[in-house]
N, C-alpha and C positions, 0 to 999 in steps of 0.2 A: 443589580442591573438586569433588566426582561430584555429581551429580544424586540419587543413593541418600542423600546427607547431608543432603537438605534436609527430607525428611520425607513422600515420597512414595511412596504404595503399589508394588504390583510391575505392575499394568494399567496405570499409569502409566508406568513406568519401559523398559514394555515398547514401548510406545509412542514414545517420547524414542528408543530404539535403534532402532524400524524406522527413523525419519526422520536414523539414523546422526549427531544430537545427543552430540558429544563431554563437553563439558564445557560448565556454565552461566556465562550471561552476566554481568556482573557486576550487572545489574539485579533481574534472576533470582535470584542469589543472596540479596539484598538484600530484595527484594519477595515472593519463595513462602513462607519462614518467618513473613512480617508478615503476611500474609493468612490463613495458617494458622492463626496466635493469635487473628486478628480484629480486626485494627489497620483502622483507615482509615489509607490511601495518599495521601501527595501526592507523584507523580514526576514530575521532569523529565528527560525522554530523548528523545532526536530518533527520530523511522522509522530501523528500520535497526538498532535497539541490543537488541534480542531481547524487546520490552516486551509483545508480545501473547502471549507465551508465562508470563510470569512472572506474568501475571492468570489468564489459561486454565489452566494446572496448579493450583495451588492451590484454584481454583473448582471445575473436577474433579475433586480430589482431598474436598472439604469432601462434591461428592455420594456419592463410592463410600463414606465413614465414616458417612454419616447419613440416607443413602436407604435407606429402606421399603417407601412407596408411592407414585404419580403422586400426584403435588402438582396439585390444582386449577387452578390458574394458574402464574404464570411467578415462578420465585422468584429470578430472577438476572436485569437488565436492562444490556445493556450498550447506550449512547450512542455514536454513530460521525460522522463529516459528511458522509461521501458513501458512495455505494451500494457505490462496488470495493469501500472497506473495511470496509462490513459483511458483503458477499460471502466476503471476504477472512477477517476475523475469524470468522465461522460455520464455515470450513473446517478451520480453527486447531481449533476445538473439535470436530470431529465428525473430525477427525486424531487430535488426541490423546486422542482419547476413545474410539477405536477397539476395545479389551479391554475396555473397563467391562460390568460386567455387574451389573443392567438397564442400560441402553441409554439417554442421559442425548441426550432430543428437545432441538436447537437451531434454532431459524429465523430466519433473514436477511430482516429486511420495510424496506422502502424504497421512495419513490418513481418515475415513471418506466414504472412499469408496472401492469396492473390492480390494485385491492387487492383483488378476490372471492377469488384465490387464496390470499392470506395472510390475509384473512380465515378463512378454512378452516383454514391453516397453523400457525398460531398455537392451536388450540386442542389442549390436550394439551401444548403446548410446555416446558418447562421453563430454558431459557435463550430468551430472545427480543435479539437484534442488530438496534437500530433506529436510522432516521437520526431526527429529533426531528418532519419536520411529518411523518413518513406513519404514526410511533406516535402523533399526535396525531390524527388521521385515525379510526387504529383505535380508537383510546379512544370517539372523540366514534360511532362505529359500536356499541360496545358489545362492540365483538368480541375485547377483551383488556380484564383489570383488572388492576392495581397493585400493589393491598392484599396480597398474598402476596409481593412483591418484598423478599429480606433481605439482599441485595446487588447496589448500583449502580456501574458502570463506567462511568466518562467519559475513551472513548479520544479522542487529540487534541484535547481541550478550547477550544485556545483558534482551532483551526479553526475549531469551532464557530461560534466568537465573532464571527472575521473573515468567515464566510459567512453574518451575521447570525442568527443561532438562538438570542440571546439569552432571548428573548419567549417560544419554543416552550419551552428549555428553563425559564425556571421556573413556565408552566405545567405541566408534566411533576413538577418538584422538587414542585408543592404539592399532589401526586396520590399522590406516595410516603409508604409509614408512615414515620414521625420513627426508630423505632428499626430501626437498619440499617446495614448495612457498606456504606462511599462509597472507590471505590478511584479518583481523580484522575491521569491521564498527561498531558502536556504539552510540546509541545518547550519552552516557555517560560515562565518566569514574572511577567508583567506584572502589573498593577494589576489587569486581570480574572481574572485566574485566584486572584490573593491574595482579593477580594473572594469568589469561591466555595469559600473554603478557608475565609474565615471566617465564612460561612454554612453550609457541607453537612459540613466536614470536624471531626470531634472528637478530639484530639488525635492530629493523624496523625504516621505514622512518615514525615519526608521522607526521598527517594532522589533524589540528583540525580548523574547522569550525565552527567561530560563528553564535550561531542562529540570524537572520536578523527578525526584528520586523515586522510583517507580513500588509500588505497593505491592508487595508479593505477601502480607499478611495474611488474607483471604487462601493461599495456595496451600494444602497439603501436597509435601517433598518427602521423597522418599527413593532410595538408593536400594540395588543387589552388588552384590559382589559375585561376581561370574566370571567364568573360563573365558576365550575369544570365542571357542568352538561350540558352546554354550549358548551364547547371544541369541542365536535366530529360534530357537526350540523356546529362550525366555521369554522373548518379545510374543510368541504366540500364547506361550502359555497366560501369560498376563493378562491377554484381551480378551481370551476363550474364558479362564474360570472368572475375572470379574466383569462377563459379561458387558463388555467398552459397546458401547453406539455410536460412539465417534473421538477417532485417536488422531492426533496430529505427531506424524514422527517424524523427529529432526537426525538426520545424517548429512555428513562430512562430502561426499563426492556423489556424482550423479551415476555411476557404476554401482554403490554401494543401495541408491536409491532404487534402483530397477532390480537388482539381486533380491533384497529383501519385498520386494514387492513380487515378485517372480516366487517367492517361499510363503508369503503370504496367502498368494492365490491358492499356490496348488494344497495346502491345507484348509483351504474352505473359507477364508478370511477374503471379504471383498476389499480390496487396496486396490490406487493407484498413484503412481507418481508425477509431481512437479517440480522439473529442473528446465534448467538453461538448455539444453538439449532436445526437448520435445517441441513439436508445434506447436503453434500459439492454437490452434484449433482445443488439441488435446491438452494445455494446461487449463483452458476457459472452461473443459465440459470433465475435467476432473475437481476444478475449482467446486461450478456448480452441482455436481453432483454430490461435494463433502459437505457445503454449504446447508444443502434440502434436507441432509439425513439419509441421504440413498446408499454413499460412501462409507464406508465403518473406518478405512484409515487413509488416511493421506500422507504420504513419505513424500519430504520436502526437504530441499538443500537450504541454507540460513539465508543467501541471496534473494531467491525467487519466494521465502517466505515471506516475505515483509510487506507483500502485497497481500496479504492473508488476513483479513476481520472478520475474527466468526467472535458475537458478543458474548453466547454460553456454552463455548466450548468447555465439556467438561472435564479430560486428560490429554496430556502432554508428555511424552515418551523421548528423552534424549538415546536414540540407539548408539551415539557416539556424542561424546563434549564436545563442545567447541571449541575454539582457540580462547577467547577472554573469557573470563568469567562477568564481562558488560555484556555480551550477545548470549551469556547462559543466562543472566534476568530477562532481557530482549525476549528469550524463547519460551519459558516458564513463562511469562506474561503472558502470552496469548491465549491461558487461561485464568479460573478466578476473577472475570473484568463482572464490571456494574453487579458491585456487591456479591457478587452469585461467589459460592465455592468451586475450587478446581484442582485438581492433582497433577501432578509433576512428575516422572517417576524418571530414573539414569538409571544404566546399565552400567556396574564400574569393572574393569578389568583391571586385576594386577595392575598395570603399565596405567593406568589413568588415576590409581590411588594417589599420587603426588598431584596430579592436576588438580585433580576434584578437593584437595585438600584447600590449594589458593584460592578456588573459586568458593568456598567456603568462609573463608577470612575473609574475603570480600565483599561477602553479601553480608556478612556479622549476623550468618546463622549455623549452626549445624543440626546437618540432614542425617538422617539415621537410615545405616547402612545395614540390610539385612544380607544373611550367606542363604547362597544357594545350592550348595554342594548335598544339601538330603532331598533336596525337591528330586523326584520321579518327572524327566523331561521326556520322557519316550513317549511316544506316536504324536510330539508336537513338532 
């Protein structure tokens, strides 16, 4: 199945080819036709299964068939939980929105930073990407209304749930008009997510998408065995002699992410970090600055990674395991994608050789654990 058979114009389609989109996902498949019709959506698909794109085209496609004039307010809301991935999702639309013509305004408003500016932003808007308290914010400002919204999006739903937004979101739900397209994504389907299927949803088309077991064949892995006191002199020396242009390090707490990045700097190694901690200002211009190649490392907590696609990222540095050995493929993953090679490398201490052992049995591979007790770490 092409892209062309799903029912979408040639600004679209034009669009899908710059970003060298082969063939749709099976989600995609599934969900652009049912959006088209004007089905409400209940999907379950994990990050990662092509899901923002299969709301986005359709929804751009529905403006270039029936756009005339600026719509007064915002006629398509989409619901997010955190700011990357509103970030994230606004870029998806103003990507494959690129040919349309008029020119289909999207704005990204979320917390973390002023709202005068989005306040501004949002006026004229016609898709608005919001996290639930900072639209709740701008409602209670006067600075966006509802009542024109005739399609809602609830990406990652039940994040939502688990970062508390319950409250926010149905005050939100009893602000929208009753008749309206409700397109629901979700990695999961629990009790809360049925619960707002059988309130917001009328007879939706389900999609559910199995998770596919993730390809870490493409990945050279490889392990040290090192002291705790050891650690920061290894992680440098590792990027110094093999010459890293771009390192993604994963650590456990947002103390440990500024430490090592604070050890990093003053040995000459450009780093910086993204956690839950910093402003949204400074995770977006450390983002894009790992992104362009200007960044050599990025030290990221497993939370605030997930909002992280870089397609050839070439190594991946665990400075500490994870707790599952599911979020230690999760992490290894975000190198080795679209064929490319990629490396992997863990720092194992003492006290993690039993961990690293399960997540080992689990992956049903074993990684080879080199010693580092003869390596020369002085002046790193």
């Amino acid at each position: 199945m092409s892209f062309s058979s799903l029912g979408l114009s040639d600004p679209l389609l034009k669009a899908v080819a710059d970003q060298q989109y082969t063939k749709p996902y099976p989600v995609q498949q599934e969900a652009i036709p049912a959006i088209l019709r004007g089905k409400d959506i209940l999907g379950i698909a994990k990050t990662g299964s092509g899901k923002t794109a299969s709301f986005v085209l359709p929804i751009l496609e529905l403006f270039h068939r029936t756009k005339t004039a600026k719509s007064q307010s915002a006629t398509v809301l989409v619901l997010v939980p955190t700011r990357e991935l509103a970030v994230q999702v606004a870029e998806v639309f103003e990507m494959l929105g690129a040919h349309l013509f008029p020119k289909v305004k999207t704005v990204a408003v979320y917390g973390g930073v002023s709202i005068n500016p989005q306040m501004i932003a949002v006026h004229g808007a016609e898709i608005v990407v919001a996290t639930p308290g900072r639209l709740l914010d701008l409602l209670s400002s006067n600075a966006l209304r509802l009542s024109g919204v005739e399609v809602l999006v609830l990406d990652e739903a039940d994040k939502m749930l688990e970062l508390g937004f319950a409250e926010e979101m149905d005050a939100i739900f009893a602000r929208l008009p009753k008749n309206r397209q409700t397109i629901l994504f979700s990695a999961t389907l629990g009790d809360a997510i049925q619960d707002i299927n059988t309130s917001l949803l009328r007879s939706p088309t389900k999609i559910e998408i199995a998770e596919e077991p993730q390809d870490i064949d493409q990945i050279r892995q490889l392990a040290y065995r090192v002291d705790p006191e050891r650690k920061g002199p290894l992680l440098r020396y590792l990027i110094k002699t093999g010459q890293m242009k771009q390192v993604l390090v994963f650590v456990s707490s947002t103390r440990t992410a500024d430490n090592v990045v604070g050890k990093l700097s003053k040995n000459g190694i450009q780093a910086m970090a993204i956690h839950g901690d910093k402003t949204q200002g400074a995770r977006t211009e450390a983002l894009r600055q790992f992104k362009s190649g200007k960044l050599t490392v990025l030290v990221a907590t497993d939370l605030i990674a997930r909002g992280i696609d870089i397609q050839f990222l070439p190594h991946v540095i665990n400075f500490e395991l994870p707790r599952s050995p599911k979020d230690y493929i999760h992490r290894i993953g975000r190198t080795g994608r679209a064929e490319a090679s990629g490396e992997a490398i863990s720092l194992i201490t003492p006290d993690d050789e039993h961990h690293f052992k399960i997540i080992q049995k689990k992956m049903g591979k074993r990684v080879e654990i080199r010693p580092t007790d003869e390596l020369d770490l002085m002046g790193y």
